[in-house]
N, C-alpha and C positions, 0 to 999 in steps of 0.2 A: 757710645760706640759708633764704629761709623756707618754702619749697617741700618734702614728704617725696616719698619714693619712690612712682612709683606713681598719684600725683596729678598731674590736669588744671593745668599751670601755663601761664604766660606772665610772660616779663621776671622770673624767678624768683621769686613769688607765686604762689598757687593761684586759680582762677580766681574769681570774685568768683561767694558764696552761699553760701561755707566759715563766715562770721564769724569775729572774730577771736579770735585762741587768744593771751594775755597771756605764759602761762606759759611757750608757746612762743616767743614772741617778743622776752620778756625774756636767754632763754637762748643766745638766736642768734647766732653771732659777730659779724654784722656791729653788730648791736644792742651788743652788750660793747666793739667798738672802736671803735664811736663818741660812748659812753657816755668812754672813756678819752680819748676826743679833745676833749670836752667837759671833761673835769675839768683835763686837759694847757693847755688854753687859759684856766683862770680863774687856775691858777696863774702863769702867762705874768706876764697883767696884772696880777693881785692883787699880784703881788712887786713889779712897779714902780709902781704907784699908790700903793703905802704904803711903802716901804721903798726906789725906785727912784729916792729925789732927797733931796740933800745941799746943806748951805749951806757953803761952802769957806768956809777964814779970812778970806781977802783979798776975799771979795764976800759979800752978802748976797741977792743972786738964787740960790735953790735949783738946784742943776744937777745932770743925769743922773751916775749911780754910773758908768756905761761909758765912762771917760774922758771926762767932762764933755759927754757929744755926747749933744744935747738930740734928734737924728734917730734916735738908734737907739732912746733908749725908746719915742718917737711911734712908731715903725715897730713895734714890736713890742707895745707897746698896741692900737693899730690892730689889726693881724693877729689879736692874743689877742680881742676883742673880736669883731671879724666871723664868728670861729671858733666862740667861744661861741655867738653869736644863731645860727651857718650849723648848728650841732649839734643844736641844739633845735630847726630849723624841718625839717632831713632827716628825723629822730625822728619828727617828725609825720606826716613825707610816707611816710616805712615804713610807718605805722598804715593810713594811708590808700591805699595800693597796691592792696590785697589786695581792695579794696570798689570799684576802677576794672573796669568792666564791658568798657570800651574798649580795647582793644590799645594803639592811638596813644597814648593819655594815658600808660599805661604808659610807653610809650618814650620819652617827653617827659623825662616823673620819673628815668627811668633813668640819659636822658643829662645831665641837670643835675649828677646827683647825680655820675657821673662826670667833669663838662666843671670841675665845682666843688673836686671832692674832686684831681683832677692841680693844679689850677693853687695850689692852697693847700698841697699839698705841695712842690711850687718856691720856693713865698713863705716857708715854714718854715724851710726849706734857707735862704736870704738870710739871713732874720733871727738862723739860730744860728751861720754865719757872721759875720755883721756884730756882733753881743752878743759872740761868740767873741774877736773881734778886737779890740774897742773894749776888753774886760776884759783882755785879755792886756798894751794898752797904757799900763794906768791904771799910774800910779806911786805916788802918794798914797794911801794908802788907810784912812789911820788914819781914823778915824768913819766908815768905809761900812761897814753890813752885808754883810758877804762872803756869807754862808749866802743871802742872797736874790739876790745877782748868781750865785750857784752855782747855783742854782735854777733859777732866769731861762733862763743858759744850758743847763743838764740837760733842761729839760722841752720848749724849743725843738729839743731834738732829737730826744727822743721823741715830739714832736707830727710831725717828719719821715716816723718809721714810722709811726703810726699813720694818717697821712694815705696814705700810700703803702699801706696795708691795705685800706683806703676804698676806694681808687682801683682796686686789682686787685679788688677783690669787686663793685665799679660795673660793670669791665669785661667780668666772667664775668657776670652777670648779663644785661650787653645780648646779648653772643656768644649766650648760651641764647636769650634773645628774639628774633632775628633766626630761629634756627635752629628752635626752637618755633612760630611765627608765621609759618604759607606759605600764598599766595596759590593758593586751588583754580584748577586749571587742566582745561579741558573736556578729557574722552577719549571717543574713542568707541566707541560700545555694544559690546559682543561679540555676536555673532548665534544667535540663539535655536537650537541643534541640535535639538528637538524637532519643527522644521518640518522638509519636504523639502527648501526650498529655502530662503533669506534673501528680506527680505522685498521686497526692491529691485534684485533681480537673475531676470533670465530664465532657465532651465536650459538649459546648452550644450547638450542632446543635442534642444532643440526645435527643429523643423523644421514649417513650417506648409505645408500644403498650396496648391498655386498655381492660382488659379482661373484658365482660360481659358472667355474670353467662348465662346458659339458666336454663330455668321457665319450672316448668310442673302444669298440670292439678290437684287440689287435687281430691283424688278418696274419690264416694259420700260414705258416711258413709250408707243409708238408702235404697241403695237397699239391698233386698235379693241374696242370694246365690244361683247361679244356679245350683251348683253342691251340694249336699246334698248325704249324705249316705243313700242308698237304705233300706226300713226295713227289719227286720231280720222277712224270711218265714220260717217255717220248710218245708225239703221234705220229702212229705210222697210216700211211696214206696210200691205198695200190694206186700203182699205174695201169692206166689203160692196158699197157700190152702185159700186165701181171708180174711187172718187174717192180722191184722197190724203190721208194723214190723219198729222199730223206727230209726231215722235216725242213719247213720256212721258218726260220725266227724271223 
């Protein structure tokens, strides 16, 4: 894989700032078998594109080596083809893994590369099956080259494993990524032991003192007033000559 020990990865890649290492990546299993699954697939087709069609005596229309059945080559062209282009654009997508900053995208490529690599391994299996079958059937065989229908069939089946390689190394890879890749979840604080108390909590042993009011006397409405304003006297003052002489305010 292309992750080492010890290293920050996700979806088996190292996290994106590493740049990429050729040497190491050249060398890397998964790189090796899908380098072999690339070569397994030009053979496929190359064998019947040149060598996978005959002109019988009694016809002049060229007809497939595997018992004259023009669906099995189409079928296995096809496959050998989509195989090649699907090898060389995975290749790419490995390169470029290591340089996705993004988790998600990650997982995107991962699962492709897995939803891709199972289902072409099934379609393998048909095809060396059905090449299997169709040559076991042929009767005629004087002018087919045998050695490319031998081919044909050999490398359809080695293209089975190697697909099926793809497919477990897709699948360990997402497994790590799922497991690699966890969503922080909030915990809460632990409380500071250097204080007496937390920082949000009262101390049980507090007891606050309880204020009572003091009370008074109501004052009675119904007594009288001891102090009252004295009435107003006038002073009267003689005059010398005994006449009255009114007050001075």
């Amino acid at each position: 894989m292309m992750e080492e020990k010890g290293d920050t990865s996700a979806y088996g890649a190292s996290l994106a700032g590493g740049g990429f290492n050729f040497n190491k990546f050249i060398r890397q299993p998964q790189t090796i078998v899908r380098l072999l699954s690339w070569v397994f697939a030009i053979v496929v087709f190359a064998c019947i594109t040149t060598e996978g069609y005959i002109n019988p005596y009694h016809s002049a229309e060229a007809k497939c080596i595997f018992n004259q059945n023009d669906s099995a080559c189409h079928y296995a062209v096809g496959i050998g083809v989509i195989a090649f282009l699907a090898c060389v654009g995975f290749l790419v997508l490995d390169v470029y893994v290591p340089f996705m900053s993004n988790a998600q995208e990650r997982k995107y490529a991962v699962l492709a590369d897995l939803g891709f690599s199972g289902v072409w391994t099934f379609l393998w299996f048909v095809c060396f099956c059905l090449l299997a079958s169709q040559w076991d059937r042929t009767r005629d065989i004087g002018g087919i080259p045998q050695d490319a229908a031998r081919a044909t069939v050999a490398f359809s089946f080695f293209s089975i494993a190697t697909w099926g390689i793809l497919t477990y190394f897709a699948l360990g890879r997402f497994r790590r990524g799922v497991n690699e890749v966890t969503i922080p979840t909030y915990t809460e604080p632990q409380p500071d032991h250097h204080t007496p108390y937390p920082p949000t909590y009262a101390p049980t042993s507090y007891n606050p003192t309880t204020y009572t009011p003091t009370t008074y006397t109501a004052y009675p409405s119904n007594v009288a007033e001891v102090h009252q304003q004295p009435p107003f006297t006038p002073n009267l003052q003689p005059q010398g000559d005994g006449g009255y002489q009114p007050p001075n305010y």
